[in-house]
ZAMARGU-4260 file (C-alpha; in steps of 0.2 Angstrom, whole numbers, plus 5000, padded with zeros to 4 digits):
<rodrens>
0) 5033/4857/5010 | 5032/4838/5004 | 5016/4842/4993 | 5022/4854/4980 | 5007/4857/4970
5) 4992/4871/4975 | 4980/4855/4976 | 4989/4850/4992 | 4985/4865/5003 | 4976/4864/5017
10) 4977/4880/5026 | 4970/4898/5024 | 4989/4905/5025 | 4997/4895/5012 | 4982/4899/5000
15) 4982/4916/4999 | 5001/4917/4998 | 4998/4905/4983 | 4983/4917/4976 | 4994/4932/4977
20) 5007/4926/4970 | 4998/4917/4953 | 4986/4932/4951 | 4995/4951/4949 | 4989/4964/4964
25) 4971/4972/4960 | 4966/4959/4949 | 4946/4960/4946 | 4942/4943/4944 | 4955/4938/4959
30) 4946/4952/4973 | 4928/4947/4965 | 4932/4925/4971 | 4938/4934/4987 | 4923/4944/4993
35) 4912/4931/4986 | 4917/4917/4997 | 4926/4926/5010 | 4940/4913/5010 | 4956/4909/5001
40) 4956/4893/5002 | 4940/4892/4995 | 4944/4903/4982 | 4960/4894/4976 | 4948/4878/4977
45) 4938/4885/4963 | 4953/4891/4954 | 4956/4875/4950 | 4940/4869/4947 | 4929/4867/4935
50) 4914/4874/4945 | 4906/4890/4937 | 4907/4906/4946 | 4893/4919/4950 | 4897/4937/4943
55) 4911/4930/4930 | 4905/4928/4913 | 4914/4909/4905 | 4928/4920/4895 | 4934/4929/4914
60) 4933/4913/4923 | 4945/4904/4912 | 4957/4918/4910 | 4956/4919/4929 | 4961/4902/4931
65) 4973/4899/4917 | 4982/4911/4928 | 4984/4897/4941 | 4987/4883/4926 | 5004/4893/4922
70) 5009/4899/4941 | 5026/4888/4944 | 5020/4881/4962 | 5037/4876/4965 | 5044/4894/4963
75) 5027/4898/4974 | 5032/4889/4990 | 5050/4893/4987 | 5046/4912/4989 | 5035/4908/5004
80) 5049/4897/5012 | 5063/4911/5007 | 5052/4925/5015 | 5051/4915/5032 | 5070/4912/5032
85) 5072/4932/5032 | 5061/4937/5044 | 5047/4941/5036 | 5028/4938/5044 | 5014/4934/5030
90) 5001/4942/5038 | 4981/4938/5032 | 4963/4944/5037 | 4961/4938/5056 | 4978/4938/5064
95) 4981/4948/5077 | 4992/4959/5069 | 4981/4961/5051 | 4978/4979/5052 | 4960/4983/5056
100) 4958/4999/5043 | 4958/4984/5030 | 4942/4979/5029 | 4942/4961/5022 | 4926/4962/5014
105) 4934/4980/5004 | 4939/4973/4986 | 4953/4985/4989 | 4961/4976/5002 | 4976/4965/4997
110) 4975/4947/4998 | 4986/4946/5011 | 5002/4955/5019 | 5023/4955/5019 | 5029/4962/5034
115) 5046/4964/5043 | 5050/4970/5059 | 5039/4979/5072 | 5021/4971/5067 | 5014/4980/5083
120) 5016/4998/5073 | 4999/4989/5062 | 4991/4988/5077 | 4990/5005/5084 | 4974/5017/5081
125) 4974/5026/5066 | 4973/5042/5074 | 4993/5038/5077 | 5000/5036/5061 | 5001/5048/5046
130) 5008/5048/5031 | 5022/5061/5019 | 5023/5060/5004 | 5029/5070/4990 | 5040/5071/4974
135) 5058/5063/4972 | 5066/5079/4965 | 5058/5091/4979 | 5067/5109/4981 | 5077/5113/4998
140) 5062/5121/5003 | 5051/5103/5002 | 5068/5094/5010 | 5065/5106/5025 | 5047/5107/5025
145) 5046/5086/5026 | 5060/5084/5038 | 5053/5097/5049 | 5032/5088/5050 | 5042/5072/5051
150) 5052/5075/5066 | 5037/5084/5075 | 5026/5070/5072 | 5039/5060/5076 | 5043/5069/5095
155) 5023/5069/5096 | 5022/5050/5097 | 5016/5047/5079 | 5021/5034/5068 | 5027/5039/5051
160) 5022/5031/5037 | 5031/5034/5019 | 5036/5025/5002 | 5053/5016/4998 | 5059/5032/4988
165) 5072/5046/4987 | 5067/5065/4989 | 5052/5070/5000 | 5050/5052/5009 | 5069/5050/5012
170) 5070/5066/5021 | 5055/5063/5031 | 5061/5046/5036 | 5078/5050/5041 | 5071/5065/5053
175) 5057/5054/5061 | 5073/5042/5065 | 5080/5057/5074 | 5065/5056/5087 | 5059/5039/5086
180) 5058/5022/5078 | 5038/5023/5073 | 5042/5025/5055 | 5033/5013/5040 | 5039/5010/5024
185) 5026/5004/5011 | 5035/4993/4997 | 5028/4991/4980 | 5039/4978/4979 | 5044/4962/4987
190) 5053/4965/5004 | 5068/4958/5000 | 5069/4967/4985 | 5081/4982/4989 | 5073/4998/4985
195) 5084/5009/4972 | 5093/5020/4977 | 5087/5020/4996 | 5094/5002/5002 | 5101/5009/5018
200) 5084/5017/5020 | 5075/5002/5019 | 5090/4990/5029 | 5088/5002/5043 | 5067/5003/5043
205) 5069/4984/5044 | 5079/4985/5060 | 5070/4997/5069 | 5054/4999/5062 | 5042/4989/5050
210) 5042/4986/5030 | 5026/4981/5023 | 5021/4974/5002 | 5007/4965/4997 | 5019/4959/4984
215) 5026/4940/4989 | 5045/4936/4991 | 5053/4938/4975 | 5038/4942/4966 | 5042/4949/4947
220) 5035/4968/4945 | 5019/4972/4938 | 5010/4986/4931 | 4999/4985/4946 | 5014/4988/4961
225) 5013/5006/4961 | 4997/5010/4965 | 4995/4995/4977 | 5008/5002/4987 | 4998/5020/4984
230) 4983/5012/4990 | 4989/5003/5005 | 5000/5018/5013 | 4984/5029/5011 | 4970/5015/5018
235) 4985/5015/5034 | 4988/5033/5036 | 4973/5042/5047 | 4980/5059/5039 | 4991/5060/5021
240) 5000/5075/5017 | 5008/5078/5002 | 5022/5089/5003 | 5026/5093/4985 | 5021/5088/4969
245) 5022/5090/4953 | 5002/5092/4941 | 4996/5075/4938 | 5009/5067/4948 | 5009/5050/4957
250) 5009/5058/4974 | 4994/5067/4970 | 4983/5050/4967 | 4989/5046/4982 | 4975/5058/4991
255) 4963/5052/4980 | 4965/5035/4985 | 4967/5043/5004 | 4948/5049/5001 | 4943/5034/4994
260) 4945/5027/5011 | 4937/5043/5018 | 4956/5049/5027 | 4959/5068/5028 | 4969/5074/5014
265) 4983/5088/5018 | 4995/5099/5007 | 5009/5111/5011 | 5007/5126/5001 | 5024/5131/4990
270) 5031/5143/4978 | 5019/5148/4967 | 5034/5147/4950 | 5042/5130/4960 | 5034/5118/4947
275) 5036/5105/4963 | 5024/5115/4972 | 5010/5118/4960 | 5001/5103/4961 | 4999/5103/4980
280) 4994/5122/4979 | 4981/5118/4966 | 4974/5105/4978 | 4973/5117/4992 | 4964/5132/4981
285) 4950/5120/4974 | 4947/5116/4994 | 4952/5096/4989 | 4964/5096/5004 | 4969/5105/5020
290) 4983/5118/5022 | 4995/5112/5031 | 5009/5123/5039 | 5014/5113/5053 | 5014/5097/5062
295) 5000/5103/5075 | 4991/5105/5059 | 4994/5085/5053 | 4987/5082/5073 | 4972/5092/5070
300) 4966/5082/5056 | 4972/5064/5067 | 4963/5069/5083 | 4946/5074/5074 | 4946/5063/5062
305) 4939/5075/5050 | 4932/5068/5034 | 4937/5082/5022 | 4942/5070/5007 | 4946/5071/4989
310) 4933/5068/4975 | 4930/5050/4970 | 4921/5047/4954 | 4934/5058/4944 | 4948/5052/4950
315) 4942/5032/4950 | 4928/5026/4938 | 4942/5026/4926 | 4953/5014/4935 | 4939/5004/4937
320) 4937/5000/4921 | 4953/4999/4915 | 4961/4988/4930 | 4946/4976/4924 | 4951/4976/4905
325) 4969/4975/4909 | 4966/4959/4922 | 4959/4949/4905 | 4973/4953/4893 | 4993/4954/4905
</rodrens>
């Protein structure tokens, strides 16, 4: 790119990788610009303005754009460049392959996506993917349960879709692999970052299947990856079903942010002294998720597209605030 500054870009691709790359994922002023002009170019136009900006106070707005006055844009486009030389697809509201459950209007929906290999598995109706998660120190008996929905799903024609983690999500990825290549992995990191402990998990997604971020090539980590990656497996998933899980677990938001996307929520009942077990069997006796004993059961809840979600305003209101708070002061 002969022009390696932001003020040289022209195009609707090139801005929101530049956007997401300045601005850390979730950021409240960043998704604000968006769904107020519906455009990243726009939006990275009046980053670097001077223009005032409706809803954002004169304090938010500088903050906001300082965030684009320190952004390296050499190191910007080089990231973009590198991820085209591996294979990766930026994908962005629009394209053909932009996953339609990602409402671009929804302030939840990442400013744009990394994707490497089979971009058609974004594509397919949401009735055919479901997600399985679940804690990386699971017992044998949340080892056999995964593996066992995985590979039914799997032999059914359903795409997988799992984090980049040992435990629960390794054995229900390398099962699915015994059936079929329909598998998704959802980084919270960039794609050619190798995940820890799972790099020939990841490599052999890559080959046969897809990897997805919303984090840019070579992107450093933020507070924020986490529950992005959280967010975007559940607003793909038509059905999530947590496997095991630990009381107050990561895995457990992930149903809450499947309900905020009104997706069914599943569990699988466990041990009731297997510490592993008791948060997915506390979801399942409050009636905050569906028992699930079986992969006709996971089916059930993709073919009727049931709306049985999660409470919201418990679980988010929080997060709201505090991703707002933290956006002004990281």
């Amino acid at each position: 790119m002969a022009d390696t500054t932001f003020e040289g870009v022209r195009d609707e691709r090139t801005a929101r990788a530049v956007i997401a790359s300045a601005t850390p994922p979730g950021d409240y002023q960043t998704n604000h610009v968006l769904m107020l002009t519906g455009s990243g170019l726009v939006t990275l136009r009046l980053a670097l303005g001077d223009d005032p900006i409706p809803g954002l106070s004169f304090a938010e707005t500088r903050l906001w754009r300082r965030r684009f006055d320190v952004a390296d844009s050499e190191r910007v486009f080089a990231g973009v460049e590198r991820g085209h030389e591996l294979g990766q697809r930026l994908l962005i509201p629009g394209d053909p392959y932009w996953p339609a459950a990602l409402d671009p209007r929804d302030f939840r929906s990442p400013v744009a996506l990394w994707a490497e290999g089979d971009v058609g598995l974004l594509v397919d109706p949401l009735t055919s993917r479901a997600a399985l998660v679940g804690t990386d120190q699971p017992s044998r008996y949340g080892v056999w349960v995964a593996a066992d929905l995985a590979g039914w799903l799997a032999s059914d024609g359903r795409t997988l879709i799992s984090l980049a983690e040992r435990g629960i999500s390794r054995a229900a990825v390398e099962y699915a692999h015994h059936e079929s290549n329909r598998v998704i992995l959802v980084l919270p990191h960039s794609l050619n970052h190798p995940a820890p402990g799972v790099e020939d998990m990841q490599a052999r997604v890559a080959a046969t299947g897809l990897l997805v971020s919303a984090r840019p090539p070579d992107a450093a980590p933020t507070v924020a990856d986490e529950r992005t990656a959280s967010r975007l497996l559940a607003a793909l998933s038509g059905v999530t079903t947590i496997v095991e899980a630990p009381p107050l677990s990561k895995w457990l938001s992930i149903g809450f942010e499947a309900s905020e996307f009104d997706r069914p929520v599943g569990a699988v009942p466990g041990s009731v002294t297997e510490r592993a077990s008791s948060g997915t069997n506390e979801l399942i006796w409050q009636g905050l998720a569906r028992l699930i004993a079986d992969g006709p059961d996971i089916a059930d809840l993709l073919d009727r597209g049931s709306t049985l979600t999660l409470p919201r305003l418990a679980y988010d209101a929080p997060f709201q605030s505090a991703a707002r708070a933290a956006s002004l002061t990281r």
